[in-house]
C-alpha positions as CSV (number, residue, x, y, z in Angstrom):
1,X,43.8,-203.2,116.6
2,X,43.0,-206.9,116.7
3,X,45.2,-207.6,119.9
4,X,44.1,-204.5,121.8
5,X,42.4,-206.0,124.9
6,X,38.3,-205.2,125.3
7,X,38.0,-206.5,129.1
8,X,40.0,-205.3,132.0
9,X,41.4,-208.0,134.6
10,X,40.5,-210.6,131.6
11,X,36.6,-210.2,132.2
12,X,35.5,-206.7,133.1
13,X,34.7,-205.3,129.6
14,X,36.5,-201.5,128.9
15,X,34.3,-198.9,127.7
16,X,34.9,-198.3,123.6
17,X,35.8,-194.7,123.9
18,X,38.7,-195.5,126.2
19,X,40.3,-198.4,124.4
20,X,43.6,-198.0,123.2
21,X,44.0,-196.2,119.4
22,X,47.5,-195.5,117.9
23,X,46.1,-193.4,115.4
24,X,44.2,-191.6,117.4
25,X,45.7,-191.4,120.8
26,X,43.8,-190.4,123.8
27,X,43.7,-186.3,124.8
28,X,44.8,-185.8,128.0
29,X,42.4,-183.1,129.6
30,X,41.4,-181.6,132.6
31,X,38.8,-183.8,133.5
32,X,41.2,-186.6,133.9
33,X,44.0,-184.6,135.6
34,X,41.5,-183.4,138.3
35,X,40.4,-187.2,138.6
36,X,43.9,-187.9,138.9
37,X,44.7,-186.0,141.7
38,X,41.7,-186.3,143.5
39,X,42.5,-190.4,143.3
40,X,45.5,-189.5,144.8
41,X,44.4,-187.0,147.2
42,X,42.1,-189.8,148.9
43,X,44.9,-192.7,148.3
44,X,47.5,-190.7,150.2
45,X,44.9,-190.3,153.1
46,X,45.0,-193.6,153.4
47,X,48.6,-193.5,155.3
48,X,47.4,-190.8,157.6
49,X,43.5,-191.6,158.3
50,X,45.5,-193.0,161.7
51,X,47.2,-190.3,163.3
52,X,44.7,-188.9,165.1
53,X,43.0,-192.6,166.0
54,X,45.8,-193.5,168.1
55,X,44.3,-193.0,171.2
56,X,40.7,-194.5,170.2
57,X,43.1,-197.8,169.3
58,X,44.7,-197.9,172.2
59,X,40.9,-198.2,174.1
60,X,39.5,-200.1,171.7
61,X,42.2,-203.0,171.0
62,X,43.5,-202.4,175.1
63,X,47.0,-202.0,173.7
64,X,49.3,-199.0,175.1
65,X,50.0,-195.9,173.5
66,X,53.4,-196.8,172.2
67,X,51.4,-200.1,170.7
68,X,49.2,-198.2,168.9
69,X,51.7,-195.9,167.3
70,X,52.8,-199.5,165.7
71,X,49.6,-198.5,162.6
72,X,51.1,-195.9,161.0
73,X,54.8,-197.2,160.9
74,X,53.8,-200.4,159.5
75,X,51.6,-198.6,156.9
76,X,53.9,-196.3,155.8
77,X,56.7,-198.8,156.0
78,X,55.0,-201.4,153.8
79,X,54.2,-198.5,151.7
80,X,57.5,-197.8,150.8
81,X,58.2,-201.9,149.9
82,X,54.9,-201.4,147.7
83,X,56.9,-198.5,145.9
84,X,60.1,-200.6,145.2
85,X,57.9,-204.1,144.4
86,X,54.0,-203.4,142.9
87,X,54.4,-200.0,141.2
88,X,57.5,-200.9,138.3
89,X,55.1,-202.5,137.4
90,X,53.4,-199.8,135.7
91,X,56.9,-200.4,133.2
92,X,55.7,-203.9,131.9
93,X,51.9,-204.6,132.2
94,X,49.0,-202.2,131.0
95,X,48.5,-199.6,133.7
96,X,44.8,-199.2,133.3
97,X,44.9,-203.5,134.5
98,X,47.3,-202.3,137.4
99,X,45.3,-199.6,138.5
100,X,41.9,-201.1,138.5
101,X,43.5,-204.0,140.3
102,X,45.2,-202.8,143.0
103,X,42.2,-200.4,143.6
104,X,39.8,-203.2,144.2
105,X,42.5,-205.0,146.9
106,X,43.0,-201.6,148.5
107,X,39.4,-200.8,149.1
108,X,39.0,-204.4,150.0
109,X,41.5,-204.5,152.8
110,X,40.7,-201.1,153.9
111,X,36.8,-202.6,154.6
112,X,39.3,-205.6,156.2
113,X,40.5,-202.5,158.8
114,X,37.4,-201.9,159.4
115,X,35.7,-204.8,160.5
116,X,38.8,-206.6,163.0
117,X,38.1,-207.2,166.2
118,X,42.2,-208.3,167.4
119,X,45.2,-205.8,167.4
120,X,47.5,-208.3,166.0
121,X,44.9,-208.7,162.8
122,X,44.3,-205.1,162.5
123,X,48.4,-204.4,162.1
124,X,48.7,-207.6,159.7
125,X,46.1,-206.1,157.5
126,X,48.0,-202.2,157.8
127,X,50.8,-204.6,156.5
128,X,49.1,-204.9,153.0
129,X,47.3,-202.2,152.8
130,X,50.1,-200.2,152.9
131,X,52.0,-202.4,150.4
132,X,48.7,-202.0,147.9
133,X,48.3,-198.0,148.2
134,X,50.2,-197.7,145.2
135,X,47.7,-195.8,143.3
136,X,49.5,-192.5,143.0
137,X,52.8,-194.2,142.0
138,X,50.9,-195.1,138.8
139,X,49.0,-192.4,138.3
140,X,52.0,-189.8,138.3
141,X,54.1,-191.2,135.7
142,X,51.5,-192.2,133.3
143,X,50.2,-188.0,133.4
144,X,53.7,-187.5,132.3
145,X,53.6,-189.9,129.6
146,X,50.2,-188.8,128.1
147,X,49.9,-185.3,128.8
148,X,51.0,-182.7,125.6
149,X,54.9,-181.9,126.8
150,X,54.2,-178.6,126.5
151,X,51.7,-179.0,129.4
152,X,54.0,-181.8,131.4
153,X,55.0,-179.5,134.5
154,X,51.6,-178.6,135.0
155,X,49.7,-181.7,135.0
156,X,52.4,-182.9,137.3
157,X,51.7,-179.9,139.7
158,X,47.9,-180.7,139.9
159,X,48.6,-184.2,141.1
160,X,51.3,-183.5,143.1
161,X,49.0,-180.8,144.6
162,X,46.3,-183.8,145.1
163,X,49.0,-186.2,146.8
164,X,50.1,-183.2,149.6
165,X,46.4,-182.1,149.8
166,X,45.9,-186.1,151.1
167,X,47.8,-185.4,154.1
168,X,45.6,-182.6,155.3
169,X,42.6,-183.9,154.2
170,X,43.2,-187.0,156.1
171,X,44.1,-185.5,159.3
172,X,40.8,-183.0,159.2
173,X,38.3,-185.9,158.3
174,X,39.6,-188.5,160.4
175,X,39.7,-185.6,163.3
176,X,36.2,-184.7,162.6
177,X,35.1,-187.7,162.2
178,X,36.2,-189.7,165.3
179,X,34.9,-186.4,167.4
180,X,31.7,-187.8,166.9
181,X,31.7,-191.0,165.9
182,X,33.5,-194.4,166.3
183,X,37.3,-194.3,164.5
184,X,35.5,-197.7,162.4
185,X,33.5,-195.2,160.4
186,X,36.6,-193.0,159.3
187,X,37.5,-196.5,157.4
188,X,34.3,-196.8,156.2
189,X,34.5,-193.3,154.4
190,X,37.7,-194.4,153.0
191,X,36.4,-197.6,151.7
192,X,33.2,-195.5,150.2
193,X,35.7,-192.7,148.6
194,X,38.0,-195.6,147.1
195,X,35.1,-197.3,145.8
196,X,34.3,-193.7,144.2
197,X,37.8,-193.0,142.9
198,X,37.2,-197.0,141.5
199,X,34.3,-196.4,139.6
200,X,35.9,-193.4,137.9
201,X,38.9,-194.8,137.0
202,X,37.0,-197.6,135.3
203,X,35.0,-194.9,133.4
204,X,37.6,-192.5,132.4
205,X,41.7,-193.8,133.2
206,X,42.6,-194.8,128.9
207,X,43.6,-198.0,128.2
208,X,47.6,-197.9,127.3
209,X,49.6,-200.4,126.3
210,X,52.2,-201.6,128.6
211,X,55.5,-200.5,127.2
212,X,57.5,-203.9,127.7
213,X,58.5,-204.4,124.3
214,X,61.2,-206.6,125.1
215,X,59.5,-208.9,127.1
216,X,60.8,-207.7,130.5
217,X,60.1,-210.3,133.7
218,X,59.7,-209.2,137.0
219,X,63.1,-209.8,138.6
220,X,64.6,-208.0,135.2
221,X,62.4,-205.0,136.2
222,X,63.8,-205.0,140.0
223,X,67.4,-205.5,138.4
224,X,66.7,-202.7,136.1
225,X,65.8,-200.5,139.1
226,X,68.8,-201.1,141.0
227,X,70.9,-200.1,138.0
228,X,68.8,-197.1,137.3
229,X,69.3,-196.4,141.1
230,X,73.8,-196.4,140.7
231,X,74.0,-195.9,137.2
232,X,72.1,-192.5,136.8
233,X,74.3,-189.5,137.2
234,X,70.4,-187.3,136.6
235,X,68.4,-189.7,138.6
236,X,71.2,-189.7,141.5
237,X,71.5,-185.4,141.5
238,X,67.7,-185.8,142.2
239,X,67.3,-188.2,144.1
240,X,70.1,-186.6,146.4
241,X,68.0,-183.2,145.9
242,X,65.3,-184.6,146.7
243,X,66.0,-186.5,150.0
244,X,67.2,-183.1,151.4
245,X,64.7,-180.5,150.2
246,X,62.2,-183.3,151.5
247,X,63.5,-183.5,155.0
248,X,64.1,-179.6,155.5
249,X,59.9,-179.8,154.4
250,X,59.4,-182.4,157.2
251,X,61.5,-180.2,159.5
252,X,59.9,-177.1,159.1
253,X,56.4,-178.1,159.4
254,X,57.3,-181.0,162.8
255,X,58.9,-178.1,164.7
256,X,56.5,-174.9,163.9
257,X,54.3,-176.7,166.4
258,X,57.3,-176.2,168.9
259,X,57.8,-173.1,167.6
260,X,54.1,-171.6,167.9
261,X,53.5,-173.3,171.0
262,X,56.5,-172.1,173.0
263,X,57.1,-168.9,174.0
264,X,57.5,-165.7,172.9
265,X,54.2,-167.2,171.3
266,X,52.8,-169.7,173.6
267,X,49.7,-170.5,170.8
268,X,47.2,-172.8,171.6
269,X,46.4,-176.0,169.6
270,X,43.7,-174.5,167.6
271,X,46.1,-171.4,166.2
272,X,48.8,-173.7,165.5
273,X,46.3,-175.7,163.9
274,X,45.5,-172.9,161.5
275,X,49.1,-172.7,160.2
276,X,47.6,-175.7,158.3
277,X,45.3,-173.1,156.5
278,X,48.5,-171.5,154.9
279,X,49.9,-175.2,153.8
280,X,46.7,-174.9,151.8
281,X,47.9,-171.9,149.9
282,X,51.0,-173.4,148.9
283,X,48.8,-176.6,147.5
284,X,47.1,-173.9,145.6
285,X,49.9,-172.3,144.1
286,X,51.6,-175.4,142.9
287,X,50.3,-175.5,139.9
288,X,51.2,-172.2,139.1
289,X,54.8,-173.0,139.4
290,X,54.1,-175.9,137.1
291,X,53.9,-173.4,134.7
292,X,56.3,-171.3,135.4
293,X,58.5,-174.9,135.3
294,X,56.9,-175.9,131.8
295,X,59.0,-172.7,130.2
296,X,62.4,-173.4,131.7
297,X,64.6,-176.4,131.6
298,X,64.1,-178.5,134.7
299,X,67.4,-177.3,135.9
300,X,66.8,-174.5,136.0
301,X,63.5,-174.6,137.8
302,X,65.1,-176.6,140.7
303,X,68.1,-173.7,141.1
304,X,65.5,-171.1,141.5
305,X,63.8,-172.8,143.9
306,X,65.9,-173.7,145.8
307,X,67.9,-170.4,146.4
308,X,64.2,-168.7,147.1
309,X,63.1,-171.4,149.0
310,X,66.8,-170.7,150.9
311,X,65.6,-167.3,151.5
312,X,62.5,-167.8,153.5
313,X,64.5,-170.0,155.5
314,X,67.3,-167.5,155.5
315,X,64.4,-165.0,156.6
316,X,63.0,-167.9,159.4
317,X,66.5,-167.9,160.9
318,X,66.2,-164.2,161.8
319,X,63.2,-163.3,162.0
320,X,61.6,-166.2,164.1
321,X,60.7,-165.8,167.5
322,X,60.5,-162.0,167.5
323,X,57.5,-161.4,165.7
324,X,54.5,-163.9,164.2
325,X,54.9,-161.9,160.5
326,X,57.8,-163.6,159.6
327,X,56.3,-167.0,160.5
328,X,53.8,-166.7,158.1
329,X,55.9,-165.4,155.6
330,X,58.3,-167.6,156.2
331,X,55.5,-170.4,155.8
332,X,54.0,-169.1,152.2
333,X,57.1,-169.1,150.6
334,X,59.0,-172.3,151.8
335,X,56.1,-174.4,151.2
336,X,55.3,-172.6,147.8
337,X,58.9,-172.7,146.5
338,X,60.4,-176.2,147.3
339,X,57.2,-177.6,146.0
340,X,58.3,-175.4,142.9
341,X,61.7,-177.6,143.4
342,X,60.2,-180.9,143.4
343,X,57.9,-180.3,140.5
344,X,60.8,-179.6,139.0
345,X,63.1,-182.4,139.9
346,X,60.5,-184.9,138.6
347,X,60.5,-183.1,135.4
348,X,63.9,-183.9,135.4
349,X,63.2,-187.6,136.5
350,X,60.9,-188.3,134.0
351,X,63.0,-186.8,130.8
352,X,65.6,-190.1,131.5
353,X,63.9,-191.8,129.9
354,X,59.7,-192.5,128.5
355,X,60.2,-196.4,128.7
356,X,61.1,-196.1,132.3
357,X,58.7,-193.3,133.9
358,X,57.0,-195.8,136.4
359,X,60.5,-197.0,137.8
360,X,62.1,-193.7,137.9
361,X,59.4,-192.2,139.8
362,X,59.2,-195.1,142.2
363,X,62.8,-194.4,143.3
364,X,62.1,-191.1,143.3
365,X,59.8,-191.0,146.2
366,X,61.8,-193.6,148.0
367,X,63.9,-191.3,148.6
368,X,61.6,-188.2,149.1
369,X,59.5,-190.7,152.0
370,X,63.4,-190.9,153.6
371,X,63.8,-187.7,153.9
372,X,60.8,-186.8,155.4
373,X,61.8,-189.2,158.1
374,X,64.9,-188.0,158.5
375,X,63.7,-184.7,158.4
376,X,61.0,-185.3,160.9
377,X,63.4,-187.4,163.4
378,X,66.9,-184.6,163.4
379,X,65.0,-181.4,163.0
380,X,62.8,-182.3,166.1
381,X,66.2,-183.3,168.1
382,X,67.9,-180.5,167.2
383,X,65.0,-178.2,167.7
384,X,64.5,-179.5,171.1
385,X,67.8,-179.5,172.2
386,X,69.8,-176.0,170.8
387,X,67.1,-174.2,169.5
388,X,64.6,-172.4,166.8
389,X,67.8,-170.9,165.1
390,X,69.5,-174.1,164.7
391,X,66.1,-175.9,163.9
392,X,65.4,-173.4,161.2
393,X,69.3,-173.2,160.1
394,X,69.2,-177.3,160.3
395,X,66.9,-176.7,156.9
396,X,68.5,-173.7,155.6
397,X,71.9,-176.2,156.0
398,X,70.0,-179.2,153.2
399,X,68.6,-176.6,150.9
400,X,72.0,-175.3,150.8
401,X,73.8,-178.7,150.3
402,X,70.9,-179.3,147.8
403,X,71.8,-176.6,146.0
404,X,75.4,-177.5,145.6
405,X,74.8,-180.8,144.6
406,X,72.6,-179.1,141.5
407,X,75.4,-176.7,140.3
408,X,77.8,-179.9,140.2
409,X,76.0,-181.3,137.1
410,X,74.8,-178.8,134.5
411,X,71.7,-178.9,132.4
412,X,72.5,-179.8,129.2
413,X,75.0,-182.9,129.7
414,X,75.0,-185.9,128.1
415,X,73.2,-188.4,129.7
416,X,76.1,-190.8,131.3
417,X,78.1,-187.6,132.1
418,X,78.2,-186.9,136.2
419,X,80.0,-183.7,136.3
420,X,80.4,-180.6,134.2
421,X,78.6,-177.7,131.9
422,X,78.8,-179.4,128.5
423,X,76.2,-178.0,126.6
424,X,76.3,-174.5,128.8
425,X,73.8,-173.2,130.6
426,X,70.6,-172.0,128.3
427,X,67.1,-172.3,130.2
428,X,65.2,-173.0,127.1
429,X,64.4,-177.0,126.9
430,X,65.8,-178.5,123.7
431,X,64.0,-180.7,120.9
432,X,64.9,-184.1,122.9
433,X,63.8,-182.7,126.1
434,X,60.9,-181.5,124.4
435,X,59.5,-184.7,123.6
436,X,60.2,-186.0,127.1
437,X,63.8,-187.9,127.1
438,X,67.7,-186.7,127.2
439,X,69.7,-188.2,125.1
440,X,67.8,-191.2,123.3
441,X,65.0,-190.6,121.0
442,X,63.5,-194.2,121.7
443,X,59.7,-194.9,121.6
444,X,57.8,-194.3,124.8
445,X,55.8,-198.0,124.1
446,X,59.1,-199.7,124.4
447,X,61.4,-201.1,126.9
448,X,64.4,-201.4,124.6
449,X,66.0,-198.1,127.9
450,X,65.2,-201.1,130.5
451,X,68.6,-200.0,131.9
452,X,70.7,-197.8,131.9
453,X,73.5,-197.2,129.4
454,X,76.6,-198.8,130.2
């Protein structure tokens, strides 16, 4: 206990109750898993505050439309360099240090947004902010690691709830908002909820040791990544899964707005709008499926949602355009079900392997941000140009692919194994997967898994 650190960021001191005990680890409850995904709810908000700001940027900087849509790219682009460089990190230093520091440079530049008065200075700052909003990246995996596995599915649900509740939430306050006031002052409620999410992190996030017991460096981490990345038959059927059941998401939800606001239905904004309301639902059942997940193997899970996710898009393919029931039903259960898929999928992520969690899931939502812009970019062409049917068939198509590229690699193979049923097909979890990892039964403090097998 003599080396366990006492200050955060070498001279902010840590509260006693939350320093680090081996003997008597921290309990993960549900006071920190709702302060997790609330951190995360107002972090993700962060890459979407500007959406509906374009306009008020384009007459307040005097830049053109197409100018202003340069915010959100660059934030959500840098974003996605923050996942592959600042959040590994999580692997190799203490997360409670990582968190608390990148928390006070993203409420700092966010303040930075702000206050500039030149375009050019407002889309350097977007730069790093973007690279900084890292938060949920080390939130996620360190749940995983502390919560009791029997529970792992549906702590993971709750935050992932709290990181797709930041997208609505972000459009409705920054809407609201810059109705009636300036679009400065939607950045000053973000700087005030960051300095709130700040001040209960310090009070509550555990202090952890970092788990780089073999004295990992930085460009080791990236190389470890990159390995990880080619070298995991698991991470790769994922990852793959991922990318599409992501981008038939982004599809659906981009081209109900065509959809609703073309005829037979010719909806106005506002109706459309309150589609949103039934995205809400399917936030609210996530964690639900997080239990249902918790008693299968992660396999498993992902198989059945994809073929019922499948069948609401099955039913979207038929059904849409003659009557506005099927819409909504169609809506409840694809958003309900591949959210059920992706809890599932990073239960499968994170049983690779403890040491890694941080890295794993980083890749992990590298590729779930690429298939939201792929989903977003060929579901809208292909909407526009042959159709509803082939829109909605577009994501029936990935869920479909998805699922094939799930039954190629069974649920119980050995770790390096890329194709096959070895093991057979039971849904319970076994003892390894149990505790959290397939086929190694290292230590989650150590780094000794830095990568993969060879």
């Amino acid at each position: 206990m003599s080396s366990t650190p006492t200050k955060d960021l070498g001279f902010i001191p840590i509260p006693r109750r939350l320093h680090y005990d081996p003997v008597r680890p921290f309990q993960f409850g549900i006071g920190l898993n709702v302060l997790f995904a609330f951190a995360c709810t107002f972090m993700v908000a962060n890459l979407f505050y500007c959406l509906p700001l374009l306009i008020q940027f384009s007459e307040s900087f005097g830049v053109s439309y197409f100018g202003s849509s340069r915010a959100p790219t660059l934030l959500q682009a840098r974003y996605t360099t923050g996942l592959f460089v600042l959040a590994p990190l999580g692997d190799i230093i203490r997360r409670r240090q990582l968190l608390l520091g990148v928390l006070i440079c993203s409420t700092t530049l966010t303040l930075c947004l702000a206050l500039v008065r030149n375009w050019d200075a407002f889309l350097a700052v977007s730069f790093f902010a973007g690279a900084l909003n890292v938060v949920p990246p080390i939130l996620l995996p360190l749940a995983a690691d502390i919560a009791p596995s029997s529970q792992r599915a549906f702590v993971v649900s709750i935050i992932v709830s709290g990181l797709i509740m930041g997208i609505l939430v972000a459009r409705v306050v920054a809407g609201v908002i810059a109705q009636f006031a300036q679009w400065r002052v939607v950045h000053y409620f973000a700087v005030g909820v960051q300095s709130i999410v700040l001040v209960a992190c310090y009070a509550m996030v555990p202090d952890y040791p970092g788990k780089n017991a073999d004295n990992l460096g930085y460009w080791g981490l990236i190389k470890s990544m990159v390995l990880f990345a080619v070298g995991e038959p698991q991470l790769i059927q994922a990852c793959l899964v991922n990318l599409l059941s992501s981008a038939g998401l982004s599809n659906f939800w981009v081209t109900l707005t065509f959809l609703l606001g073309g005829p037979p239905y010719n909806y106005s904004t506002l109706l459309i709008g309150l589609f949103g309301v039934i995205g809400i639902f399917g936030v609210c059942m996530t964690p639900l499926t997080g239990r249902l997940v918790d008693k299968l193997h992660p396999w498993h899970g992902s198989i059945l949602g994809s073929i019922l996710c499948g069948c609401f898009q099955l039913l979207l393919v038929g059904a849409a355009g003659i009557h506005v029931a099927p819409v909504i039903v169609a809506t409840l259960g694809i958003d309900v079900f591949c959210r059920m898929l992706q809890v599932s999928l990073q239960m499968s992520i994170f049983s690779i392997s403890a040491a890694a969690t941080t890295r794993l899931n980083a890749i992990s939502l590298i590729w779930v941000f690429l298939g939201q812009v792929m989903g977003a970019d060929v579901g809208s062409r292909v909407f526009l140009e042959y159709g509803r049917r082939a829109g909605a068939g577009l994501s029936l198509g990935w869920t479909g692919l998805g699922l094939l590229i799930l039954l190629v690699r069974g649920p119980h193979c050995r770790r390096k194994t890329w194709f096959g049923y070895e093991g057979g097909f039971g849904a319970k979890k076994n003892a390894e997967q149990t505790d959290g990892e397939i086929g190694e039964k290292g230590s989650a403090h150590s780094v000794s898994d830095n990568s993969p097998h060879t």
